[in-house]
N, C-alpha and C positions, 0 to 999 in steps of 0.2 A: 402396474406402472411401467414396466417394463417395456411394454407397445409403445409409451408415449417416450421414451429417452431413446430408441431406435427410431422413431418418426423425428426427430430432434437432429439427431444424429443423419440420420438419412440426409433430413433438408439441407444440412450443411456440407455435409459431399456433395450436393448437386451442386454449388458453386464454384465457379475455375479459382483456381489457386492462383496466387502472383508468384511469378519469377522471378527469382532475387537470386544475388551473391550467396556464397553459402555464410558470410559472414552476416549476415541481416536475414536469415530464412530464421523463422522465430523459433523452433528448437534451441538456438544459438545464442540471436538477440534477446527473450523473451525465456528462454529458458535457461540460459546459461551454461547450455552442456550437460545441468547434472537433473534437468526436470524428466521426472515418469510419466509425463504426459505425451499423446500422440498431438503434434500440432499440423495442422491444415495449411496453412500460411494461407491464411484468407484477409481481408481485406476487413476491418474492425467495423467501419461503413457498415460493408453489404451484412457483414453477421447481425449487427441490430438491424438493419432492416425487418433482414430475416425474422428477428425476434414482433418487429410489428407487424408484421404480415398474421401472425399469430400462426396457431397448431388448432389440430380439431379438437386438443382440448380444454385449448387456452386462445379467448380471442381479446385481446390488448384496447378491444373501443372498449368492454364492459370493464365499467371502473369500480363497480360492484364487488369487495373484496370475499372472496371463497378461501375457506381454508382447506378446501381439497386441491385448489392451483399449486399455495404454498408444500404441501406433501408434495404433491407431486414433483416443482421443481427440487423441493429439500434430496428428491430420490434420484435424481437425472445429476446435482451436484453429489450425491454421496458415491453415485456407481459408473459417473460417466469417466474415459479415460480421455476425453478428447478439450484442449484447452478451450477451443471455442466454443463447446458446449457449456462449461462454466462463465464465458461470457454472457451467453443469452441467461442463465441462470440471474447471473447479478443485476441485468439489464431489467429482469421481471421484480426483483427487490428493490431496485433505484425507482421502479415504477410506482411502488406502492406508497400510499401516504405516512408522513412520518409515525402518525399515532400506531397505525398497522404492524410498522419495523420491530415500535416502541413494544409491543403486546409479544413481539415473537423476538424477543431479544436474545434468548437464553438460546434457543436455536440456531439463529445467528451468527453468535457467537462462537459456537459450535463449528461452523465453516472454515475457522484460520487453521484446523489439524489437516483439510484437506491440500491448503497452501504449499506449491513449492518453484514457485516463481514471482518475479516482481509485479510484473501487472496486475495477475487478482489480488496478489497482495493490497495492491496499491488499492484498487478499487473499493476492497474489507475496509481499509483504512478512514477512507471520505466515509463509511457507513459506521465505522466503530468510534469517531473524532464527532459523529453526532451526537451517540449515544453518550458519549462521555460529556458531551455540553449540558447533555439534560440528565446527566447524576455522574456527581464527580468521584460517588463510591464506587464506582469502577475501578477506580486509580489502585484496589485492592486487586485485581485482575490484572491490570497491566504489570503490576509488581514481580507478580507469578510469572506473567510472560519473558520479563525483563530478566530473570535471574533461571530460566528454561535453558533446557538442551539443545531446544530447538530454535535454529536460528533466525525461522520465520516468525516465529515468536517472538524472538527479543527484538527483531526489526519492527515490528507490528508497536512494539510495546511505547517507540519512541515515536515513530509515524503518525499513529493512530491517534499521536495524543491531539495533533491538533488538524493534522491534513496538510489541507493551503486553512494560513490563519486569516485571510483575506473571507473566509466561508462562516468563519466563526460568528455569532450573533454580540459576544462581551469578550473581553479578557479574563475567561474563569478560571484561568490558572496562575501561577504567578509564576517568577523564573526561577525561585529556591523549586516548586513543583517540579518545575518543567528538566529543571538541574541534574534533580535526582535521578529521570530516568537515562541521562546520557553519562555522568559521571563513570558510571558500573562499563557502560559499553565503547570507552574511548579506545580500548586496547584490541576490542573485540576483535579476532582475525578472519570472522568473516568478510568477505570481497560485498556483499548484499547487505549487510548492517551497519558498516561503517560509510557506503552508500545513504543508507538510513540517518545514520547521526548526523551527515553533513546535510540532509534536508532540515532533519529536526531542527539543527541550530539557525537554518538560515529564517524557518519560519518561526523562530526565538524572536528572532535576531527583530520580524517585521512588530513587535509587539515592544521589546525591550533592549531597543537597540544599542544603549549604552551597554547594559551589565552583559550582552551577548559577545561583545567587539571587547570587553576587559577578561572575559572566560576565556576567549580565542588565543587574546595577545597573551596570557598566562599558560595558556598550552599549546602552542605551535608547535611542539614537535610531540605532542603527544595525540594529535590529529593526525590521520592518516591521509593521505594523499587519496586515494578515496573520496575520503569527506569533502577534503578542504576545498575543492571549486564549488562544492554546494553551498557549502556552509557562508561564505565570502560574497557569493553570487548576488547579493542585493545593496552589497555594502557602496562608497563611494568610490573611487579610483584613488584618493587619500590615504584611506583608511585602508585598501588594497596595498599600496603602497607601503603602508607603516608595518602594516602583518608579514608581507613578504621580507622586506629589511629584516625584523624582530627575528623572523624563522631564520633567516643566513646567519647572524651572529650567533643566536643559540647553536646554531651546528657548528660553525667554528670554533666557539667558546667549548664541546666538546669533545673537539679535535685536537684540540691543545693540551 
């Protein structure tokens, strides 16, 4: 397998790189500084293309699922060092039909130890907030993630729960669920989790927007600034309003 994650690799060198600030060259933007990945700074476009153009040993018309495609990408995700390669990886996973995912889940799953950036995070995310729709005994998984060393983990644990809940097919979780997994991680001092929590809350928030705006108004200063433009980001200019107010008196009120 090793030919095909060098032909993978190959294809994507042959694409020019984009020119950017060193502050948006994706090491930076997309890695954060601390990612061991080699990044290309290519253009997220041209890399799915790339991925539909297909490899000589994977071509993306035949929708006829092989599970020597899935080894094979499972091997180009476990050995590749290059970010965009793990894109075309996920790109061939988002391809495949739900029940397909559904059957390789354990494997799948498997993929958040390679994690150490936001984007495939994110991406794990919309595939792991599927699987959790269609069996909520996961929520024994995310638990473990949530209370992990690892911070791609605990970010995954609250992400993942639901995505965009705009994607979601019901409300299958409720807010005491959803509660539990930000509770644990409101202090978290990861820069990338606490990022996390203020999605989590804000896609609470599109479900259960009272109990989400009375959790906020009860911890504003136990959100981190981080969170807080996520978490608020759908609320009204009001309710904006009333949070910001609430957060300045609590800080004065501990000033005094």
């Amino acid at each position: 397998m090793k030919k095909h994650l060098v032909e993978v690799e190959s294809a994507l060198k042959a694409i020019n790189p984009v020119a950017k600030p060193s502050i948006w060259k994706a090491e930076n933007y997309v890695g954060g500084g601390r990612s061991d990945l080699i990044y290309l700074d290519l253009k997220i476009p041209d890399v799915r293309r790339t991925f539909k153009k297909g490899f000589s040993f994977f071509n993306p018309q035949h929708k006829i699922f092989k599970k020597e495609n899935l080894e094979t990408f499972h091997y180009i995700w476990t050995h590749s060092l290059h970010f965009e390669a793990l894109v075309i990886c996920l790109a061939y996973v988002k391809s495949l039909p739900f029940e397909v995912r559904k059957r390789n889940r354990s494997l799948l799953l498997g993929w958040l130890s390679k994690v150490d950036n936001w984007a495939v995070s994110d991406e794990l995310s919309g595939i792991y907030a599927e699987f959790l729709e269609d069996d909520v005994e996961l929520l024994a998984i995310y638990k473990k993630w949530n209370r992990s060393k690892n911070s791609w983990e605990r970010r995954q644990s609250i992400v993942g729960l639901l995505f965009y809940s705009r994607f979601r097919k019901s409300k299958f979780l409720s807010w005491p669920q959803l509660r539990q997994f930000v509770d644990p991680l409101l202090g978290d001092e990861d820069y990338y989790v606490q990022k996390g929590v203020g999605w989590a809350l804000r896609e609470s928030y599109n479900w259960y927007p009272k109990e989400v705006f009375n959790y906020i108004s009860e911890n504003v200063l136990a959100i981190a600034p981080a969170a807080w433009t996520a978490c608020t980001e759908k609320m009204s200019l009001r309710e904006k309003a009333l949070l910001k107010t609430r957060r300045r008196q609590r800080v004065k009120k501990n000033f005094k």
